[in-house]
C-alpha positions in Angstrom: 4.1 -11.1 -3.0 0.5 -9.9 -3.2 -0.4 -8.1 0.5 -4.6 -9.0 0.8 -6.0 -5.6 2.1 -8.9 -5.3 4.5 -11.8 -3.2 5.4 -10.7 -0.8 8.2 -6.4 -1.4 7.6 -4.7 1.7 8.0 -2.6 2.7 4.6 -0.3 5.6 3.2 0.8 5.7 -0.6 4.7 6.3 -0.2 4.5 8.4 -3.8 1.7 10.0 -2.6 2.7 11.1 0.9 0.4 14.6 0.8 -2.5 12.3 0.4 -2.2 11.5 4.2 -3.5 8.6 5.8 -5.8 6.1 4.4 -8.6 3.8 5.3 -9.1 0.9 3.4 -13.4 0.3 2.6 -13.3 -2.2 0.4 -11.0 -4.5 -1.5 -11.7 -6.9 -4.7 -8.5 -8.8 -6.0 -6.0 -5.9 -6.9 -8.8 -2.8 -6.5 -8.8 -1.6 -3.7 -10.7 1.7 -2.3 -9.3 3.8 0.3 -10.5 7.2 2.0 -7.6 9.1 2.4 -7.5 11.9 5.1 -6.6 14.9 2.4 -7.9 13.3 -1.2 -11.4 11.6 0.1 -12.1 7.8 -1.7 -9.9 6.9 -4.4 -9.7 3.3 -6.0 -6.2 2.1 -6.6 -4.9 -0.4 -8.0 -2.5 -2.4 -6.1 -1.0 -4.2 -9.2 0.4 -0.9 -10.7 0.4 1.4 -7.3 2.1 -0.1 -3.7 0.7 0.8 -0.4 2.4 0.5 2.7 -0.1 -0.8 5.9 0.6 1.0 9.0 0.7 -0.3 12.3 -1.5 1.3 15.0 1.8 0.8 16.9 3.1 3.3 13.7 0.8 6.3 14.2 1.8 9.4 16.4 0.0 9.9 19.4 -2.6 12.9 19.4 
């Protein structure tokens, strides 16, 4: 199953951990741009890379 991804979701690449977290900008079909805390705005790929959504619930507090 396909996850749709939207402006302002929360993300982390699992295989990518050191990339930190993630803000989706902008998603058409399976590219999808995020602004990751420690590698700035990369566009991905969701067809070839997964990313897991976090919960606000999911974040430390701080």
């Amino acid at each position: 199953m396909e996850l749709e991804f939207v402006p302002g979701a929360l993300v982390v690449n699992p295989d990518e951990v050191e990339w930190g977290i993630g803000q989706v900008q902008s998603a058409v079909g399976t590219k999808v741009t995020v602004n990751f805390e420690n590698m700035g705005k990369i566009v991905i790929n969701t067809a070839v890379v997964h990313l897991d959504v976090i919960a606000l619930d999911d974040l430390p507090e701080g």
